[in-house]
C-alpha positions in Angstrom: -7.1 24.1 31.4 -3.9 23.6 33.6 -2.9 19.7 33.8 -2.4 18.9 37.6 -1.1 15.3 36.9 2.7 15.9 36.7 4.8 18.9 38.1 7.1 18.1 35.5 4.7 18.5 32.8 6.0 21.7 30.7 9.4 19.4 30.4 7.4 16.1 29.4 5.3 18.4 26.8 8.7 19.8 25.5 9.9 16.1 24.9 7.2 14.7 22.7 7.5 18.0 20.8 11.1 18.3 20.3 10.6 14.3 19.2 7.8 15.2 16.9 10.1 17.7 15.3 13.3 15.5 15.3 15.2 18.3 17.3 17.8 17.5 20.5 15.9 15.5 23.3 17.8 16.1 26.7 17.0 12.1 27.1 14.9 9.8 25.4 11.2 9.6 25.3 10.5 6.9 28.1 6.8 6.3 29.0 6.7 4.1 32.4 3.6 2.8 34.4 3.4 1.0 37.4 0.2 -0.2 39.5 0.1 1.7 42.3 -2.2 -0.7 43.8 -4.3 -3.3 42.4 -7.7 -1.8 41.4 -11.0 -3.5 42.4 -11.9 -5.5 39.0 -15.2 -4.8 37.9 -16.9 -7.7 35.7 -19.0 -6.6 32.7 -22.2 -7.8 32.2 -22.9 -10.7 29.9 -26.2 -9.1 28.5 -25.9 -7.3 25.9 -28.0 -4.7 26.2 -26.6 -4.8 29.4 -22.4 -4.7 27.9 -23.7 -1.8 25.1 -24.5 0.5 28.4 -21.6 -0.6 29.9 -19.5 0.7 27.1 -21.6 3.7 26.7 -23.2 5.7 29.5 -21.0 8.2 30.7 -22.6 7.5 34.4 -21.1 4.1 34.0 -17.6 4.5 31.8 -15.9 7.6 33.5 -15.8 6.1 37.5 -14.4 2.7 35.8 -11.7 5.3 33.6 -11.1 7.2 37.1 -9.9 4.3 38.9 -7.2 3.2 36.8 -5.6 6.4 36.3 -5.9 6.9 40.2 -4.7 3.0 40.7 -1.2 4.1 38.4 2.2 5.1 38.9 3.3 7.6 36.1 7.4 7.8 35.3 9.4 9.5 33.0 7.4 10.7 30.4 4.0 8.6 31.0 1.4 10.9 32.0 -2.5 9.8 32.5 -4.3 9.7 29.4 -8.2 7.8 28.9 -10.2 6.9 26.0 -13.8 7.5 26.9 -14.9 5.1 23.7 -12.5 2.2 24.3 -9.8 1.2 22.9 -12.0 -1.9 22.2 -14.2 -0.8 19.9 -12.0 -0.4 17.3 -11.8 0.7 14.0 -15.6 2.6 15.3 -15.7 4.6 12.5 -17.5 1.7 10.4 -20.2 2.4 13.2 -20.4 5.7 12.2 -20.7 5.4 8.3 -24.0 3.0 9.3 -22.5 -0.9 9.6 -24.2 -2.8 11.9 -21.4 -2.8 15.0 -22.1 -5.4 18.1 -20.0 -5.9 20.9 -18.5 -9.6 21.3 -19.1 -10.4 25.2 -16.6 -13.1 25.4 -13.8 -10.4 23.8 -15.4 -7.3 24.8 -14.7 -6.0 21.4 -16.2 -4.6 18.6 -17.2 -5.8 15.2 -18.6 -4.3 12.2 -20.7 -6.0 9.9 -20.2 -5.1 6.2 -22.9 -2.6 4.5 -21.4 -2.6 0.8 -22.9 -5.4 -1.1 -22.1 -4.3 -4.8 -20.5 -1.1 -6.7 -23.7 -0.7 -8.7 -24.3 2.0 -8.0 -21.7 3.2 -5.9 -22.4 3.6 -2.6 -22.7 6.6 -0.8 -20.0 7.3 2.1 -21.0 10.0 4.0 -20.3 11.0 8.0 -24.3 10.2 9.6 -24.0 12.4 12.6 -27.5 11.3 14.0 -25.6 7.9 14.4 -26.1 5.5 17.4 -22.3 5.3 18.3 -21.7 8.5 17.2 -24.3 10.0 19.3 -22.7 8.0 22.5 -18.8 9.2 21.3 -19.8 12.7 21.5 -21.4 11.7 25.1 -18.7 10.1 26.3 -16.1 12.4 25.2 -17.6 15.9 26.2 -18.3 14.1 29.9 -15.3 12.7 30.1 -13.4 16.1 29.3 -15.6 18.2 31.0 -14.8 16.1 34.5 -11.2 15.7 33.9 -10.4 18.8 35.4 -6.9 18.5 34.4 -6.1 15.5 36.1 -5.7 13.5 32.9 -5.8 13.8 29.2 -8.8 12.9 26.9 -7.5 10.6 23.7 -9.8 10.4 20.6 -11.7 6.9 19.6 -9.5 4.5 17.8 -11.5 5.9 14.4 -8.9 4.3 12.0 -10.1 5.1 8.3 -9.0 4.2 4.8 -8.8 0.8 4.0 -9.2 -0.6 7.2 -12.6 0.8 6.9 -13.4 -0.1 3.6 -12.4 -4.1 4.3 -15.0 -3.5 7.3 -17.7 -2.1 5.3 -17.2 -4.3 2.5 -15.7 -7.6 3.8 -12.2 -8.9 3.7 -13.6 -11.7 1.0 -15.0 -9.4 -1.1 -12.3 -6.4 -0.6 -10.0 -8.9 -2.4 -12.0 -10.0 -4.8 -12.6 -5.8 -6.0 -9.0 -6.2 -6.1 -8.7 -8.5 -9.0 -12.1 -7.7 -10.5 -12.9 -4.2 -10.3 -9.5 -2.4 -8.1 -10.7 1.1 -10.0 -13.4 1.1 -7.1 -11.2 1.1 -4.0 -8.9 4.3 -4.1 -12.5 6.7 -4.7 -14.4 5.1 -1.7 -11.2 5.5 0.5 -10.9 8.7 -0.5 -14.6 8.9 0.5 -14.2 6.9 3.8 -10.9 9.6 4.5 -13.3 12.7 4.4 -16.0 11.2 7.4 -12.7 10.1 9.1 -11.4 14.0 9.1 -14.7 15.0 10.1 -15.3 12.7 12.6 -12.1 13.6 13.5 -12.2 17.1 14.0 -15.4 16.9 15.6 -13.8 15.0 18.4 -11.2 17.6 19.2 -14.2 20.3 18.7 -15.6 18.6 22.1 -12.1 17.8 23.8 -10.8 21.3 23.4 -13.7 23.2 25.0 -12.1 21.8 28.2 -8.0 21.0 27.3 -5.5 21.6 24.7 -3.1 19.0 22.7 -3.9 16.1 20.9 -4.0 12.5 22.0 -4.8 9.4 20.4 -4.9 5.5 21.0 -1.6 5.4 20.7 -1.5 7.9 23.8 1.7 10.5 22.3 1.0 13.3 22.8 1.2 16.8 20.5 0.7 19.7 20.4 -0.7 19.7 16.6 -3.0 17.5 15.3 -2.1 14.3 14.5 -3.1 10.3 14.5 -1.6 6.8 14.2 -2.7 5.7 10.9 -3.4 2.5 10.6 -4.2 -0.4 6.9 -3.8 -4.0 8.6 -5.5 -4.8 5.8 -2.2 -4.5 3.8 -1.3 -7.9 4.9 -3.5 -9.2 2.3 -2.3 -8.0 -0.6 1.3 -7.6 -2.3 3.4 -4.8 -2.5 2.3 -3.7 -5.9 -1.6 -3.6 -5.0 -0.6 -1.8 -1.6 1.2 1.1 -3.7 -1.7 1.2 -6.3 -4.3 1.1 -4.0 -3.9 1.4 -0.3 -0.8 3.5 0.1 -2.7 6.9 -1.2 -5.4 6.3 0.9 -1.9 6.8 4.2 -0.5 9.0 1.9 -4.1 11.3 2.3 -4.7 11.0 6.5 -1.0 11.9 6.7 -1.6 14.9 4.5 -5.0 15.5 6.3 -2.7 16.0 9.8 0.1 17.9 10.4 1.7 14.8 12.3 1.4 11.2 12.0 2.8 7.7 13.0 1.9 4.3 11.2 1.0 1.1 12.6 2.8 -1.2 11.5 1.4 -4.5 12.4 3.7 -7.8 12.2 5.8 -9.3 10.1 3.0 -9.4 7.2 3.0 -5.6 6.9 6.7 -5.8 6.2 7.0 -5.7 2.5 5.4 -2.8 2.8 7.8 -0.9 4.8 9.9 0.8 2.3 6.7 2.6 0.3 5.7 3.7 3.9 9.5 5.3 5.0 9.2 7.2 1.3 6.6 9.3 2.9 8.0 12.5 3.7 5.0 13.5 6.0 5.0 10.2 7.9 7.3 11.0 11.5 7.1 7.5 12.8 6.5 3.8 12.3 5.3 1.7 15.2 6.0 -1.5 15.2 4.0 -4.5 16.9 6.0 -8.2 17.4 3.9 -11.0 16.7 3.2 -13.6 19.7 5.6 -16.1 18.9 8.4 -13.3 18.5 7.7 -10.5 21.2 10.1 -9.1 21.9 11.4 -5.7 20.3 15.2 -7.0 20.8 14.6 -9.8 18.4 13.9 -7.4 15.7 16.4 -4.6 16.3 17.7 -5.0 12.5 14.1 -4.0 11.4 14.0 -0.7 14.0 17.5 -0.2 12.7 16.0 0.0 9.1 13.6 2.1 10.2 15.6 4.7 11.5 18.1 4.6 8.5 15.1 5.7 6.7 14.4 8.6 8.7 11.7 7.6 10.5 11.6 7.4 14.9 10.1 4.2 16.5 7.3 3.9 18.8 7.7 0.1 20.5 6.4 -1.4 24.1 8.9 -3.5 25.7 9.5 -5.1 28.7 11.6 -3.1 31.6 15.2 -5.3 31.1 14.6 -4.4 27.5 14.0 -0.5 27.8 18.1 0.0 27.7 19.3 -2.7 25.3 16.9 -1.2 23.2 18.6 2.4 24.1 21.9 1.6 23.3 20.8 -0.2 19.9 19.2 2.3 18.6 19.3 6.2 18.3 17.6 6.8 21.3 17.0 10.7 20.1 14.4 9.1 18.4 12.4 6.5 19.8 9.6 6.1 22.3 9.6 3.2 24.3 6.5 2.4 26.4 6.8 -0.2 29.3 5.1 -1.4 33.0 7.1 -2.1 35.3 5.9 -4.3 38.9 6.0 -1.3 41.3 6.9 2.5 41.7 10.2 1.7 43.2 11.0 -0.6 40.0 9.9 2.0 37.7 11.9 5.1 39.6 15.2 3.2 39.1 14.9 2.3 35.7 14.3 5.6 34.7 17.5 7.0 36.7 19.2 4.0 34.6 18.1 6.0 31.3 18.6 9.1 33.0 22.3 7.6 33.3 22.3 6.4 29.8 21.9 10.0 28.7 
């Protein structure tokens, strides 16, 4: 399939792979939106049977999808990209190893309720591909592909893995108390939730490429190899020295699994963790999320610095004022910085600012 949504597209591909291969960018990757027009809000329902078809039925999802790509203004190197499944049903691959996974209708996200009870016996991990949420995934994804047309890009569900997974299926309380009590549990059932994750994951792109090429995931970079944003916010809980023995080869496996990765890296908490992460030599990129009562990416330019002395790029969001502080901070060969802007016009000018800055 030929992608109608930019005439510029062949350049824009060419960026995100000379990025992904840390080769000479002719200017940095810059991903700019802008609301072309403010699209006609459509309130969920508050029933949930009501919400779970909502979030579901193909019939319902992909007009909702279509009008916000058609209600946006793509710049520099933002290009239209959907996630059939949501981007708030996270961490969905609990749903498909069996939890019990409801939908909040005051958050509209999704929560899985934990399915390990004890390690005697071990449980068994394995993908169930009759699943509920699987079932509507595969739905959802071959509609939304098969309709796209080339007018924007599928992305994969945010499926996570590892021990993000594993604190769903088991509980965060009892997660840490394995830890202490029994930690020779935790590396084999990550390694077991890792091996539904890369089947679930391939499976996706099984669907999505019947229709287009590349990969895209929650994260919305595109590639032209596979690759993911791995994600352990669990890490937050536990030191350095637990992360390492326990949680780190479970990354250190999805990275492997891929030929191209970037890690979320999730306030100030997953910090400590940082250096174990740069020693990765698979791991591309580290993005980096602010917490709420420090926001902004210019307060922490000593921490993206670090980053990039380690060999690692940086994926941030920022506001537009920020986009070329941030530029001139860092190596701007390798970054991606993602921000809205108020207006086309707005949006057009800043990126002749970078374009200048180059």
């Amino acid at each position: 399939m030929t992608f109608t949504f930019r005439d510029d597209w062949e350049l824009i591909r060419q960026r995100y792979e000379a990025w992904w291969e840390q080769a000479p960018i002719n200017r940095p990757i810059v991903r700019i939106t802008a609301p072309r027009r403010t699209p006609a809000i459509i309130a969920p329902p508050v029933n949930s049977q009501a919400l779970l078809t909502w979030f579901t039925d193909p019939a319902i999802v992909l007009p909702r999808l279509e009008a916000q790509v058609s209600a946006t203004y793509y710049a520099g190197d933002a290009f239209p990209w959907v996630d059939p499944t949501s981007q708030s049903l996270a961490a969905i691959e609990a749903a498909y190893l069996g939890a019990p996974y409801r939908i909040d209708p005051q958050t509209l996200t999704g929560w899985a309720d934990p399915i390990i009870a004890g390690w005697q016996p071990h449980p068994t991990i394995t993908p169930e591909m009759d699943n509920f949420w699987w079932q509507a995934t595969q739905r959802l994804l071959e509609s939304a592909a098969s309709e796209s047309q080339g007018r924007y890009v599928i992305s994969i569900p945010d499926l996570q893995g590892g021990g993000e997974i594993l604190a769903l299926l088991r509980g965060s309380e009892a997660l840490a108390y394995d830890l202490v009590d029994q930690p020779e549990v935790i590396v084999p059932a990550i390694d077991a939730i890792n091996r539904a994750w890369l089947e679930y994951y391939l499976a996706c792109y099984e669907i999505i490429h019947r229709w287009q090429s590349g990969y895209v995931d929650w994260l919305g970079i595109w590639s032209d190899l596979p690759a993911v944003t791995v994600e352990c916010d669990y890490a937050v809980m536990v030191s350095p020295r637990m992360f390492v023995c326990h949680f780190l080869p479970g990354v250190a496996q999805q990275v492997d699994m891929v030929s191209r990765s970037v890690f979320h890296l999730d306030g100030p908490g997953a910090i400590p963790h940082l250096d174990s992460l740069l020693a990765l030599p698979g791991l591309r990129a580290i993005q980096w999320v602010p917490t709420p009562d420090r926001p902004s990416p210019l307060q922490w330019i000593p921490l993206l610095q670090r980053i990039q002395a380690g060999g690692k790029g940086v994926v941030v969001a920022c506001s537009p004022h920020e986009v070329l502080p941030l530029l001139q901070a860092l190596n701007p060969q390798d970054v991606i910085l993602t921000t809205t802007c108020t207006s086309p016009a707005e949006a057009d000018s800043l990126l002749s600012a970078v374009n200048q800055l180059s």
